[in-house]
N, C-alpha and C positions, 0 to 999 in steps of 0.2 A: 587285340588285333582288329583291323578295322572289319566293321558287319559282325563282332561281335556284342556279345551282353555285358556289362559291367563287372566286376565283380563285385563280391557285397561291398566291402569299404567303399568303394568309387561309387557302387548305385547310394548308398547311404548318405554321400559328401551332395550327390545330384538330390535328393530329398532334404535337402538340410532344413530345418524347421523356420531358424533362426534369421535367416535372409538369404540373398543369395550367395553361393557359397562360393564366392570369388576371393583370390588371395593375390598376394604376389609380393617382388622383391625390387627395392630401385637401388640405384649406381648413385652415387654423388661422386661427381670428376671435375677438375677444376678445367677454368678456361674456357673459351667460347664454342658453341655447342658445334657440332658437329652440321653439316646439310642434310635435310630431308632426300634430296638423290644419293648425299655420301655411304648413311647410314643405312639406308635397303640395298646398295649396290652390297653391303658388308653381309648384311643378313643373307641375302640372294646367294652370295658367296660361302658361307660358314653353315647355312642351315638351310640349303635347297633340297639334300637328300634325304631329310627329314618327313616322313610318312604322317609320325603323331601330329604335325603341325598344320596338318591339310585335312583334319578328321571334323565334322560336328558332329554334334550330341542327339540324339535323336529318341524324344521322349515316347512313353508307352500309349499306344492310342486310346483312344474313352476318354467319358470327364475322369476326376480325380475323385471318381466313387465307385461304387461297384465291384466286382470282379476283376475288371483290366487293374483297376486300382493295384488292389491287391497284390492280384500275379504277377503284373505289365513290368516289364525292365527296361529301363534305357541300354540304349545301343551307337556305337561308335559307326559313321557312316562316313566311307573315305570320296574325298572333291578329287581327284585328279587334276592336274594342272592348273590349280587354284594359286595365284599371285600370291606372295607374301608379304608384296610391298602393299597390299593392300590391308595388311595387317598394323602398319606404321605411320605414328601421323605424331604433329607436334603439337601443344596450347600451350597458352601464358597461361599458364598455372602453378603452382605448387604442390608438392607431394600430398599435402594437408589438402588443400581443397581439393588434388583428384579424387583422396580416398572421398572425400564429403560427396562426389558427385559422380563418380564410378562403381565404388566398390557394391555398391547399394541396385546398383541395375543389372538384370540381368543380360547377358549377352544375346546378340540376334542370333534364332535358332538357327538363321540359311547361312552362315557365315564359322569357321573352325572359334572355338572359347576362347580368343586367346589376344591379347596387343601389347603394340610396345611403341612406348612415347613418349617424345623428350620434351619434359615440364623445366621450369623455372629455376633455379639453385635457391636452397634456403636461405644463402649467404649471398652477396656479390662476389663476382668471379666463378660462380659453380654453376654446373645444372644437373638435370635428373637424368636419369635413364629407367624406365619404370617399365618391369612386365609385367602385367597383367595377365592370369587366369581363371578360369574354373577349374578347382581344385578339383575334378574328377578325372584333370587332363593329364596332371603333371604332380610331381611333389617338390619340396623342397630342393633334393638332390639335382634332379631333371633341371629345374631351373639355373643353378651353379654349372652346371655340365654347359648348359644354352649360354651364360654371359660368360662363361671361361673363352668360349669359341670366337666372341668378337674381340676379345680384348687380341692389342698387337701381336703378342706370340701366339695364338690361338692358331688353329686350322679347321678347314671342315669337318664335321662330324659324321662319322658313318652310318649313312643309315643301316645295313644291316646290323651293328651295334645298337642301336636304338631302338631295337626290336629284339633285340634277346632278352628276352623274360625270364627273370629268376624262377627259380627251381623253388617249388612249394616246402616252406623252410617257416618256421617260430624264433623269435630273440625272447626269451624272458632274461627277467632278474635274476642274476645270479645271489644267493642268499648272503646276506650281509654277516658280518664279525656277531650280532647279537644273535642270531638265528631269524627263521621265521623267511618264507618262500613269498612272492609279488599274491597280490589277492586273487579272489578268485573273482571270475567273469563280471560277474552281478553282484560280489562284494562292495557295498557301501560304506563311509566312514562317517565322516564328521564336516560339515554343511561350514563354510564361512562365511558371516556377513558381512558384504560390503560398505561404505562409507554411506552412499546412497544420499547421496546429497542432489539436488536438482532432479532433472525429470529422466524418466530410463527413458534410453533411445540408444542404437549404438553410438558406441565414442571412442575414439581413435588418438592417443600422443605420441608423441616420440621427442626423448630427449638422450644428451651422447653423454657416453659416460667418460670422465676423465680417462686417462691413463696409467698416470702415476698411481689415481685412487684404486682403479682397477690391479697394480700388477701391487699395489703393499697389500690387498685384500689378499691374494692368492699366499702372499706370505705369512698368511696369520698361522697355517696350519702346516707343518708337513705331513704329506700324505705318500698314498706309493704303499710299495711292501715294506716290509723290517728295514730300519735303516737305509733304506732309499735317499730318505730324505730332501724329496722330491716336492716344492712349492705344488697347491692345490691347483686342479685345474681349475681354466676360465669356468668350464660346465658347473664343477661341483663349487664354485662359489657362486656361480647362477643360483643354482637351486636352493644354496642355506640362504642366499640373499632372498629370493621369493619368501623361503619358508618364515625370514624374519617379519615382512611384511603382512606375512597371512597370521601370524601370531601377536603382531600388533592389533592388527581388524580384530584380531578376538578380543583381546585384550579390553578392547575399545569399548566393545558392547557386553561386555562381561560376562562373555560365555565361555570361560574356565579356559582359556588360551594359556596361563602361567603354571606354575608348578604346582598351585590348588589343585590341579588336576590332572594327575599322571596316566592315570590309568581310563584316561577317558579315550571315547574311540578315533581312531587313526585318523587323519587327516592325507589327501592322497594328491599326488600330483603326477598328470597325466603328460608324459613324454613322449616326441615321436622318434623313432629311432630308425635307420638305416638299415635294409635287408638285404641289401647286395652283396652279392660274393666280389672277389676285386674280377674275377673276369665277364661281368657287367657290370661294370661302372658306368657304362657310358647308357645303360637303358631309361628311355624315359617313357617315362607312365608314372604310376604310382606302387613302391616297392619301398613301404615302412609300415612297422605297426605302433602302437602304443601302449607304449606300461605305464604303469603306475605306480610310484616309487613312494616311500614314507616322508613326510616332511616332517623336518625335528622340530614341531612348534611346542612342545612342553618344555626346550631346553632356553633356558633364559639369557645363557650369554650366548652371543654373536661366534665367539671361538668355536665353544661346544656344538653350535648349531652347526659352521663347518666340519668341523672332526666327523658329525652323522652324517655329512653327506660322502666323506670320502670314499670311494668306491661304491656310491649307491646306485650309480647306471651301469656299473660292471654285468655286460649283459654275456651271456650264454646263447648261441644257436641249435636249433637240431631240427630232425626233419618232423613235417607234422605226423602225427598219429594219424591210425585211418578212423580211430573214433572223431577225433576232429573234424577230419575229410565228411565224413558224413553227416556232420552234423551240419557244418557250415554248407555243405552244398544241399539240404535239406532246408535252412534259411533261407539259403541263397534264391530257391525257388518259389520262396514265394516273403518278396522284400517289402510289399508294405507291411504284411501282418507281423513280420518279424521286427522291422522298425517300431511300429504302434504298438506291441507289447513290452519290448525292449528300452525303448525311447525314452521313458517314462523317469526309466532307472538309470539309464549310460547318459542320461543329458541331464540327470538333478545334480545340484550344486553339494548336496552328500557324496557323489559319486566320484569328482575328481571338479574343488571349487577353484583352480587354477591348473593352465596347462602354460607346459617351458619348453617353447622352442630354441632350438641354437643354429645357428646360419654363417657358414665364416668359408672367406678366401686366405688360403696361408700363405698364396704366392705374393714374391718382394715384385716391388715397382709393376705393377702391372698398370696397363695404361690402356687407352682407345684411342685409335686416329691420332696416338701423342698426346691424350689427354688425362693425366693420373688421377686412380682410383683414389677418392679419400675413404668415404663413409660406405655400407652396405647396409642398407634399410629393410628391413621384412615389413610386409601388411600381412596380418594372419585374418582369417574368416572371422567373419561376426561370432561371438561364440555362444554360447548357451546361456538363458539366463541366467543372474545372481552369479555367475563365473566370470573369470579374467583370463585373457593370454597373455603374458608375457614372454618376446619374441626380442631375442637378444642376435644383432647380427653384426658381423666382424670382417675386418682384414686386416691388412698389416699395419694401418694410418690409425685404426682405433674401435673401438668398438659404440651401439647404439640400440638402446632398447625402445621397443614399442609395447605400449598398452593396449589392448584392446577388448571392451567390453561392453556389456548390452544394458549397462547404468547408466548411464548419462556422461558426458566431459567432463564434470566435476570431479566425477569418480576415477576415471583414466586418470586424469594428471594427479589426484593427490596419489592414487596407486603409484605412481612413477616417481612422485616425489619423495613414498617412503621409501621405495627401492635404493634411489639417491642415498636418503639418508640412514638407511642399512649398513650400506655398500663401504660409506665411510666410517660409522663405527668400526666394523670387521676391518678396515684399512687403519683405523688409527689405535686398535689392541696391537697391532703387528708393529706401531715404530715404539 
């Protein structure tokens, strides 16, 4: 709520080590772009009752040492009648060169985290629709809620919906066919080395993944319960695809990634998942947490590596415990010390050396101003060193993954390019 203190995740994402902790999602729509007056009259329309979007961020006073350090929390400070069209502006630019020249700055403190701007198409005939945040404003979800509202069947969105906050609740793992429950907090596994080619610096790709290659992959495996006989989800072919690639890297540098060594320790991949009950769906803030699920990197075929993911994000809810409650709000009180102890562990490349996001619109034909959705792009935050994000985003024209990682661009695009070439083995066992 506005004039409130973050909570930990959000003050954690406003501390982020790694740079600044901006993310976002663009539109590819074909046809010629929309007007700079069109497009704010749309937003003005669709997202004026909207509170979260008129908030800045308002950092803990003192330098960045001491005590305020320490203790100090960032706090949400509401603008009242703050324009939104001044949130929307357009450049000849590309996706690729905004992330090169946006993602990386932080946003002005007197002004709400937040833009959206319509860049160049990577193709002729497209352009972008690109929103931009600080991930301590909004999450994934929040963002899909916000571009469902401009597209033509869309409506405004309620603010007092946008403010109803979930109910303090936990998703873990549900335990898989093999046994054995999600790890624990500060549980560490097994560190992947990346390709490491060129100079580290963040680096950013994105390339789109067929279709065909995509939906024979899902048919490598049936999954589902007994006899369902249910093709694999997109998800769970996401993640044996990552997990293919993270067991190549090992492979690579011959750190026991193949059957030499079974019993070596887990390898983890950090998920973000959805904590909304369905009567807040429309809240936006941030309402996900993250597990960390096993990636089958000891299994050497592509099939086998699906069949372990099948129901590996099958998550479970319940409410939290009050030993949680206290502990977390006992953190919570004092967020650098907990960060700077914590940090160490929850941001080494042992601890979870790739995170998989998923991002998809399921609605048919959706359009803007009469302009069809093709592609859904995610930018995920700069991630941790020696880590990768792979951020796989969809709708009903196709799907498009992005890499992102704190190696350098070498590394990004061969990352993406074994995905590629994962993605089609696992597609051509299935014909």
């Amino acid at each position: 709520m506005p004039g409130s203190h973050l909570p930990l995740m959000e003050e954690g994402m406003a501390r982020w080590p790694f740079g600044p902790p901006n993310a976002g999602i663009a539109l590819d729509l074909a046809g010629a772009p929309p007007s700079l007056d069109e497009l704010r009259a749309l937003v003005e329309e669709r997202w004026k009752a909207l509170p979260r979007l008129t908030q800045t961020l308002v950092a803990p006073g003192g330098a960045r040492t001491g005590l305020a350090w320490w203790t100090g929390r960032h706090r949400w400070a509401r603008r009242d009648g703050h324009d939104l069209a001044r949130q929307i502006d357009s450049a000849d630019l590309t996706l690729r060169d905004a992330v090169r020249q946006w993602f990386h700055t932080p946003f002005p403190a007197d002004r709400p985290p937040w833009s959206l701007h319509l860049l160049r198409g990577a193709t002729e005939g497209e352009f972008s629709l690109l929103f931009r945040m600080h991930h301590s404003l909004l999450d994934g979800r929040s963002l899909t809620t916000l571009l469902r509202a401009l597209f033509d069947d869309g409506r405004p969105l309620d603010g007092a919906a946008s403010l109803a906050v979930p109910g303090p609740r936990r998703r873990t793992v549900r335990p898989g066919p093999t046994g054995g429950g999600p790890p624990g907090l500060l549980t560490t596994g097994r560190a992947v080395p990346l390709p490491h080619r060129g100079p580290r610096e963040p680096a950013y790709t994105v390339v789109r993944l067929r279709a065909d290659v995509l939906r024979a992959a899902r048919a490598a495996v049936c999954g589902g319960a007994a006899g369902s006989g249910r093709p694999a989800t997109t998800n769970e072919v996401f993640l044996a695809t990552v997990s293919g690639v993270l067991r190549a890297c090992l492979t690579a540098s011959d750190s026991g990634g193949g059957d030499r060594d079974p019993d070596a320790r887990q390898v983890w991949l950090s998920v973000p998942v959805d904590e909304r009950p369905d009567d807040c769906g429309e809240f936006l803030g941030n309402a996900f947490a993250n597990v960390r699920v096993s990636a089958p990197v000891t299994l050497s075929d592509p099939a086998a590596r699906l069949s372990a993911c099948i129901g590996l994000l099958t998550t479970v809810t319940r409410p939290r415990r009050t030993a949680e409650k206290l502990v977390e709000g006992t953190l919570a009180a004092v967020p650098g010390a907990t960060l700077a102890l914590a940090g160490g562990k929850i941001f080494a490349p042992a601890y979870a050396p790739a995170a998989c996001s998923y991002v998809h619109l399921r609605e048919q034909g959706q359009t803007l101003a009469g302009r069809p959705l093709r592609h859904l792009t995610i930018v995920p935050m700069v991630p941790p060193a020696d880590t990768a994000t792979f951020a796989l985003g969809g709708c009903t024209k196709g799907h498009t993954l992005s890499v992102a990682t704190n190696s350098g661009s070498q590394d990004a695009g061969l990352l993406a390019e074994a995905f590629l070439d994962e993605l089609t083995l696992l597609a051509e066992g299935a014909r």
